[in-house]
C-alpha positions as a printed Julia matrix, in Angstrom:
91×3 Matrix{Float64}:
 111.87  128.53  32.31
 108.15  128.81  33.36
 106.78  127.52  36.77
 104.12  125.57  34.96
 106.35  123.66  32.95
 108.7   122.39  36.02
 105.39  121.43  37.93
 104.24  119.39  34.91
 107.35  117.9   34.81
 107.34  116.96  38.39
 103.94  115.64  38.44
 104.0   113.39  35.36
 107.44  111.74  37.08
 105.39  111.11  40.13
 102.37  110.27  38.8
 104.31  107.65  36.46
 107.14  106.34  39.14
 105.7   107.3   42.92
 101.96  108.42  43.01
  99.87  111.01  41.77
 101.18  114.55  43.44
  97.82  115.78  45.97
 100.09  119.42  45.89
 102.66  121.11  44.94
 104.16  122.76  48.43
 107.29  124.8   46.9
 109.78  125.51  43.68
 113.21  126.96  44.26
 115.94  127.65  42.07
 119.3   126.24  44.09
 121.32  127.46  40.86
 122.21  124.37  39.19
 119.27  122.64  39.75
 115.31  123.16  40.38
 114.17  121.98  44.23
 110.62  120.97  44.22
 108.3   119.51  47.09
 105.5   118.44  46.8
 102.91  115.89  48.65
 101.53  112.89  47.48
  98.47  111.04  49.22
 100.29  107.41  50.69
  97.98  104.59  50.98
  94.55  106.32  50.39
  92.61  102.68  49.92
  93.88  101.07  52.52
  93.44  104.16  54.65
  90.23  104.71  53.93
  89.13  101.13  54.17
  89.46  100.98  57.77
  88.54  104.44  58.64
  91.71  106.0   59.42
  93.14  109.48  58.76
  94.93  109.48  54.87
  98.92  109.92  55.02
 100.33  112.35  53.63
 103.96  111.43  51.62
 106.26  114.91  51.59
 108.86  114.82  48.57
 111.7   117.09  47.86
 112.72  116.68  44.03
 115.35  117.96  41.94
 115.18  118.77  38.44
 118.01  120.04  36.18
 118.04  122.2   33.47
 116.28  119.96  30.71
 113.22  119.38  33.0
 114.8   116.0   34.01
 114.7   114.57  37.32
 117.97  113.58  39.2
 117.02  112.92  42.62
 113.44  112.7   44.54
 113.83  111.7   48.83
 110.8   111.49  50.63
 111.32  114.07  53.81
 108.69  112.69  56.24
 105.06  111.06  56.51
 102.3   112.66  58.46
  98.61  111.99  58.65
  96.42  114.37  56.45
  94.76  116.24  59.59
  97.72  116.7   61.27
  98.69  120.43  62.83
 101.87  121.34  60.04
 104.3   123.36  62.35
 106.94  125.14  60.54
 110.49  126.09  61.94
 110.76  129.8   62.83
 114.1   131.52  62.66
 114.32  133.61  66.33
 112.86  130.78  68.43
């Protein structure tokens, strides 16, 4: 199965049932199932409207086999400027 093909599947489910995916941030295969995440730009009118920062949505999605997906959670909300500080193993 090609990259390309899971991250077309992944964006036309969230551009149909969430919002349009802003980027793709990660695909793993877990074995059984594909684990995607990707970010998706929350509330950019609004946002923008009164001159705040845009928030950034982060997803983790699951996809099986057949390029379906079978579970999406959103992991966390952040502002688009914000300092992204990943978890280092040792510290």
């Amino acid at each position: 199965m090609k990259l390309e093909e899971i991250m077309d599947a992944i964006n036309s489910f969230f551009e149909k049932h969430v919002k349009p995916v802003h980027r793709t941030t990660s695909v793993v295969n877990q074995g059984k199932y594909w684990e995607v995440g990707v970010e998706v730009i929350e509330e950019k009118e609004y946002m923008k409207r009164y001159g705040r920062d845009q928030l950034i949505g982060e997803y983790v999605a699951r996809l099986n086999d057949n390029l379906e997906v079978i579970s999406f959670e959103r992991k966390g909300l952040r502002q688009r400027t914000s300092v992204i500080q990943e978890e280092v193993e040792g510290r």
